[in-house]
C-alpha positions in Angstrom: 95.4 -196.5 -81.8 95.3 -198.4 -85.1 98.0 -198.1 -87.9 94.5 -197.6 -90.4 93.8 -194.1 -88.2 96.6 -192.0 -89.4 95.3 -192.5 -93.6 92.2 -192.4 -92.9 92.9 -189.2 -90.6 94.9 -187.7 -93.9 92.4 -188.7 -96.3 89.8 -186.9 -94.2 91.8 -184.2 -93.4 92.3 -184.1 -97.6 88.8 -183.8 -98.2 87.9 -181.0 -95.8 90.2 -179.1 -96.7 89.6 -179.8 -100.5 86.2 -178.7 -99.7 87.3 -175.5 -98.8 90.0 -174.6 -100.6 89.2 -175.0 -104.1 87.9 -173.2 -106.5 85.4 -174.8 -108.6 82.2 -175.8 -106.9 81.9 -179.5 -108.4 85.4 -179.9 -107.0 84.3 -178.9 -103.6 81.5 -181.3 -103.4 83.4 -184.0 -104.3 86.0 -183.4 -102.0 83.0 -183.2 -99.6 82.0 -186.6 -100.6 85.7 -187.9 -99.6 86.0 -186.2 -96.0 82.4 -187.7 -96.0 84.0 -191.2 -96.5 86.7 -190.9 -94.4 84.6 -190.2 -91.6 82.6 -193.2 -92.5 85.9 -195.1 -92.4 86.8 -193.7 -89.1 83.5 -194.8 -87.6 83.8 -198.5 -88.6 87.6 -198.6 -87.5 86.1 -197.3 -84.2 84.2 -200.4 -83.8 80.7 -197.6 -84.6 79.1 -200.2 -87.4 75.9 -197.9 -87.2 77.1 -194.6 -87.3 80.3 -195.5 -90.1 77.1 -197.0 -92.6 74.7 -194.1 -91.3 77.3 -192.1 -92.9 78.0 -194.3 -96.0 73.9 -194.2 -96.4 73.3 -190.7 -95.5 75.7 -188.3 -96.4 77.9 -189.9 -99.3 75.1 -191.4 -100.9 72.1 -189.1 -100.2 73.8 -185.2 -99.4 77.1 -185.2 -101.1 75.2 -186.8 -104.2 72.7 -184.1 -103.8 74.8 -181.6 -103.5 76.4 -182.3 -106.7 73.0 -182.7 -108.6 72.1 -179.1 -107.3 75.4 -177.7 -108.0 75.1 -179.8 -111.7 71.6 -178.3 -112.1 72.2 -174.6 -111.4 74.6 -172.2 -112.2 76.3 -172.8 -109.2 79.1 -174.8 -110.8 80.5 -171.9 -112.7 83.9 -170.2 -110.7 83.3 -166.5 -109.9 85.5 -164.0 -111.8 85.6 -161.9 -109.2 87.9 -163.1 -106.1 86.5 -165.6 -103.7 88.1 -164.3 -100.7 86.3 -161.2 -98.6 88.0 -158.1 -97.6 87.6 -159.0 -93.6 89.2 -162.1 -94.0 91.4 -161.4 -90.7 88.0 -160.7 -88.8 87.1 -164.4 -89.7 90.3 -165.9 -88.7 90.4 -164.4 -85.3 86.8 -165.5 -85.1 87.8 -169.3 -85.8 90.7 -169.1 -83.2 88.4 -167.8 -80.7 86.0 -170.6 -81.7 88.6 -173.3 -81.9 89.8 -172.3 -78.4 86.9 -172.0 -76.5 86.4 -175.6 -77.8 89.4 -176.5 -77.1 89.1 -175.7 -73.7 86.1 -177.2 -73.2 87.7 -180.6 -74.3 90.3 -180.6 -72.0 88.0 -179.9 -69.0 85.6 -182.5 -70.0 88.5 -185.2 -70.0 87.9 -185.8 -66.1 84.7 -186.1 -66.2 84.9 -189.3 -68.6 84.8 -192.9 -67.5 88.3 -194.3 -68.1 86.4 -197.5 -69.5 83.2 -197.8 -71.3 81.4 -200.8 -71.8 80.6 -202.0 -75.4 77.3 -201.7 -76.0 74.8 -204.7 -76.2 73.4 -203.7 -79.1 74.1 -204.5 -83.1 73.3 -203.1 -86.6 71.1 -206.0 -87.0 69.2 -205.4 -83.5 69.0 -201.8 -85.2 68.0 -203.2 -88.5 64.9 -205.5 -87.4 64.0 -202.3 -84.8 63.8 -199.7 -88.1 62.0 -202.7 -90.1 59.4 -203.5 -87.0 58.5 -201.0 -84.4 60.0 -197.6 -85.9 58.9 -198.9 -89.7 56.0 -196.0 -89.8 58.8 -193.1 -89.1 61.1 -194.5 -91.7 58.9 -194.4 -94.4 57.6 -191.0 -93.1 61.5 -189.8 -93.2 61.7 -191.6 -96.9 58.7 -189.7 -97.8 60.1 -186.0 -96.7 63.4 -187.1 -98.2 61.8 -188.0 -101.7 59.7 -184.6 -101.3 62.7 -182.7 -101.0 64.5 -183.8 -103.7 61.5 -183.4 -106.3 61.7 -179.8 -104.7 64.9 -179.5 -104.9 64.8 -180.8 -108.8 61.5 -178.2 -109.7 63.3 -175.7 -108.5 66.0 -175.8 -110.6 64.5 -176.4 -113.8 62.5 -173.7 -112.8 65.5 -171.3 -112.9 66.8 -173.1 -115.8 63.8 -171.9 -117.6 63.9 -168.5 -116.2 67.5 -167.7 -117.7 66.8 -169.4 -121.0 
């Protein structure tokens, strides 16, 4: 395991929890967007080049960004007055342990089933790239396209409700 892991592991660990924990929504999403980096950072130390700039690409520069511009946009960034906790808040816990062990569980018994070695796949970022940029090029743009349609959505609705409380 590399010395980088155990940062990286904290910062992520930061992040989530960040994301969670705090109050103010703008907060939360940014504290999104670092868990969403560390993740990213995790993948490349991994030797994972696609999947640790997938993430960089997808999530901390297209969601968490996003996310922020929705929160920014609506009223969504203002904190409650009321408490932010509910009143079954024991009913979720013992929910999430049951959750957490049945996956548990299913970890450890999948660890015999694994391959102690893997081989390191034959395949690069680059063999990716010119794949995405030749064969695959008409469901990339199509994806672009539904991403870019989403996000005017995403923009008309809130000016729309903008307008509404004004």
């Amino acid at each position: 395991m590399s010395i980088a892991f155990y940062p990286l592991a904290v910062l992520t660990l930061a992040g989530g929890l960040g994301a969670v924990l705090l109050k103010n929504t703008v907060h939360c999403a940014l504290a999104l967007s670092v868990a969403f980096a560390g993740l990213a950072l995790l993948f490349l130390t991994l030797d994972a080049q696609f999947a640790g700039f997938a993430q960089i690409l997808v999530y901390v520069g297209a969601v968490a960004i996003l996310v922020v511009f929705a929160i920014l946009l609506t009223k969504g960034s203002e904190t409650p007055e009321s408490g932010i906790f509910s009143h079954t808040w024991f009913v979720g816990l013992i929910i999430a342990a049951g959750v957490f062990a049945v996956l548990g569980w299913a970890v450890l018994q999948s660890v015999n089933a694994l391959p102690n070695e893997s081989a390191v796949p034959a395949i690069t970022v680059h063999d990716i790239g010119n794949a995405l940029v030749g064969r695959y090029v008409l469901p990339l743009e199509i994806v672009a396209l539904l991403l870019t349609a989403a996000t005017i959505g995403a923009v008309i609705v809130a000016l729309h409700e903008k307008e509404g409380a004004k």
